[in-house]
C-alpha positions in Angstrom: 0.0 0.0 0.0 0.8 3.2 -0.4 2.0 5.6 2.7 0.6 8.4 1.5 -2.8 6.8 0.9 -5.2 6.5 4.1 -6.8 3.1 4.8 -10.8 3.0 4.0 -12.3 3.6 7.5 -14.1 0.7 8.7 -17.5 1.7 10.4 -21.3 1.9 9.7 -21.4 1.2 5.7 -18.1 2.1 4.7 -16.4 -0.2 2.6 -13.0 -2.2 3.5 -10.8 -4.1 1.8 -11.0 -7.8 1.9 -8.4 -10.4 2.1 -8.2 -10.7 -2.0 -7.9 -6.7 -1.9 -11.4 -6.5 -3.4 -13.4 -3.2 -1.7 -16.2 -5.2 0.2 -19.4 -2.6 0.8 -20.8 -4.1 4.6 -24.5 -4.1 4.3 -25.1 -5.6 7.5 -23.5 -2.9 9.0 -25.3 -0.2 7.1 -28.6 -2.1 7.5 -28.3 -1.9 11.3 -27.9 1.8 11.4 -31.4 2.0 9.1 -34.5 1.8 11.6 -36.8 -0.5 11.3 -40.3 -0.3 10.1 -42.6 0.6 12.6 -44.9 -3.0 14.0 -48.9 -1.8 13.2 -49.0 -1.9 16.9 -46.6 1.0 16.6 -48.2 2.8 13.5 -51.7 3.0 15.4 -50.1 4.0 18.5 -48.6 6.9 16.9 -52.0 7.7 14.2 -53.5 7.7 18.1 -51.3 10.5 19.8 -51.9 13.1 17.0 -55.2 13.5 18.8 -58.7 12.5 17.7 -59.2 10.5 14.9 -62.6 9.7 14.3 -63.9 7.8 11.0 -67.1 8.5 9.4 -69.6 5.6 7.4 -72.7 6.1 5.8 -74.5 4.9 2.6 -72.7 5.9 -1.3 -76.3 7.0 -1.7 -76.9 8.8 1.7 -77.8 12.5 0.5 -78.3 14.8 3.8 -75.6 17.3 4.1 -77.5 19.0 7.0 -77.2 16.5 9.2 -73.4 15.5 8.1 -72.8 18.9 9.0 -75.0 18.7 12.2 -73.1 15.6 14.0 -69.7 16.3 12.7 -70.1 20.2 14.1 -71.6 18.5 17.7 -68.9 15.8 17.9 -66.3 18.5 16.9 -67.8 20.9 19.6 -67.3 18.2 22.1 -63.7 17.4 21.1 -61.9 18.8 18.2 -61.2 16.1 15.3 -57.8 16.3 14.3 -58.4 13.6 11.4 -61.5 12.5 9.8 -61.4 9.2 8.0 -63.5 8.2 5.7 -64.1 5.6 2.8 -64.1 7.5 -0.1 -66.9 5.8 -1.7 -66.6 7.3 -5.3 -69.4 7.6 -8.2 -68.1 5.2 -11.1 -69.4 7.6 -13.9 -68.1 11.0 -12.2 -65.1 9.6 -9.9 -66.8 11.8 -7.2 -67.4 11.5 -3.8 -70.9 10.6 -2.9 -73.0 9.8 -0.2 -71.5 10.1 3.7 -68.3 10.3 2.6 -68.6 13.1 0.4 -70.7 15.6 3.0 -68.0 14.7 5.2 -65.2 15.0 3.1 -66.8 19.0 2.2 -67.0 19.5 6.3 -63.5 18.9 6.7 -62.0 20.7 3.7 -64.2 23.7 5.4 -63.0 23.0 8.8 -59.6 23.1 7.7 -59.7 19.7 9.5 -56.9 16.4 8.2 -58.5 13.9 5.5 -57.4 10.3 5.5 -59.1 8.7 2.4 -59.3 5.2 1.7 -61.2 4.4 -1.8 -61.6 0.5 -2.1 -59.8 -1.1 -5.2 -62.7 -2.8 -6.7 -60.7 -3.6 -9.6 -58.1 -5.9 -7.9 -60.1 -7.2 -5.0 -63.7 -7.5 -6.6 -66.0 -7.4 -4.3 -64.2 -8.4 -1.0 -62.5 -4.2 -1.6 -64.8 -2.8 0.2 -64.7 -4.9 3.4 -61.1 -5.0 2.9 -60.7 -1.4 3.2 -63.0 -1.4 6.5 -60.9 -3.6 8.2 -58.0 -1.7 7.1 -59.2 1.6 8.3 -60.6 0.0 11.7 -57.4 -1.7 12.1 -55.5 1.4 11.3 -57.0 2.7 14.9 -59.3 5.6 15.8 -60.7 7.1 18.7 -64.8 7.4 16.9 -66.8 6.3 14.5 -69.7 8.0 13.2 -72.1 6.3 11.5 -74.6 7.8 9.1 -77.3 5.6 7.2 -76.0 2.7 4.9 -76.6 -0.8 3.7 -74.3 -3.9 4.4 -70.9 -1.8 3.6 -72.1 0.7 6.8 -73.1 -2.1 8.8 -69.4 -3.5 7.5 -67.7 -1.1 8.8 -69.4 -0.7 12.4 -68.9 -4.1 12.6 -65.1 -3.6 12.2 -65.2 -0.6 14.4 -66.5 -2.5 17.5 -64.5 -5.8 16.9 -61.0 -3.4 17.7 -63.1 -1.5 20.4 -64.0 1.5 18.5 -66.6 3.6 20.2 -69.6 4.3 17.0 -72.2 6.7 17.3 -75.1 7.0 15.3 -76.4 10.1 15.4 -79.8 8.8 13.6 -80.8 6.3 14.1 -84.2 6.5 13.3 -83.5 6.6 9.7 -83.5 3.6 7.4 -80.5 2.3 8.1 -78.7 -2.0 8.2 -76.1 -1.0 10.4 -78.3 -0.5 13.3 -80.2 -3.6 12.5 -78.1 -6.3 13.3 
């Protein structure tokens, strides 16, 4: 070697020189310095602490903006949402929001409050996307759920919501709705 040339520092990543004087690049020493993912325990711990989280339902075809509007404001009132999830239920000839999801999707763009969207892929999964996507958002933690009027995906995704101890509130339910007929 050398003398006026300085050895390759040995450390986290840095390369060396191996017995054959071919530079060796140690990944398990730059993979220990990476951190590792965080376990969905962790991820929904953390989604948690940001504050409340509360996930809305309700029927694609549930049209009442008043009383989206209504709930959201009371539940707000009585502690602030700081992320509203919702399904993203979209119209296949538009690709807009409708139903629940969209008159809750308009109250938190005016609110200024977080969106989390979740649109099922009905084109990989078929018809198991959309109770997919409820486990996924029920697994993915919140604090509420509020439940509008809906068929068998609302009922779905109460279902969900109370398996992984989700408090749901549904703020009408004397309307026409499956979820509170189970």
């Amino acid at each position: 070697m050398f003398p006026h040339r300085r050895p390759p520092q040995l450390g986290m990543g840095n390369p060396s020189i191996s017995r054959n004087n071919h530079l060796v690049e140690h990944e398990h020493r730059r993979l220990a310095s990476v951190p590792a993912t965080p376990s969905p325990a962790e991820q929904r711990a953390a989604r948690l602490a940001i504050g409340h989280v509360v996930i809305v339902t309700g029927g694609r075809d549930y049209e009442d903006r008043t009383r989206v509007f209504a709930a959201l404001d009371l539940a707000h009132a009585h502690k602030p949402i700081t992320l509203l999830v919702h399904g993203a239920c979209l119209d296949r000839k538009t690709g807009e929001l409708q139903g629940a999801d969209r008159w809750a999707d308009e109250w938190a763009k005016e609110r200024g409050v977080p969106l989390d969207r979740h649109p099922a892929d009905w084109a990989t999964w078929g018809n198991a996307a959309g109770p997919m996507r409820n486990k996924q958002m029920a697994e993915m933690g919140a604090h509420g759920c509020i439940a509008f009027p809906g068929g068998r995906g609302t009922a779905n995704m109460v279902k969900n919501a109370e398996l992984r101890g989700i408090k749901v509130w549904r703020p009408y339910p004397d309307s026409q709705d499956a979820s509170a007929a189970r």
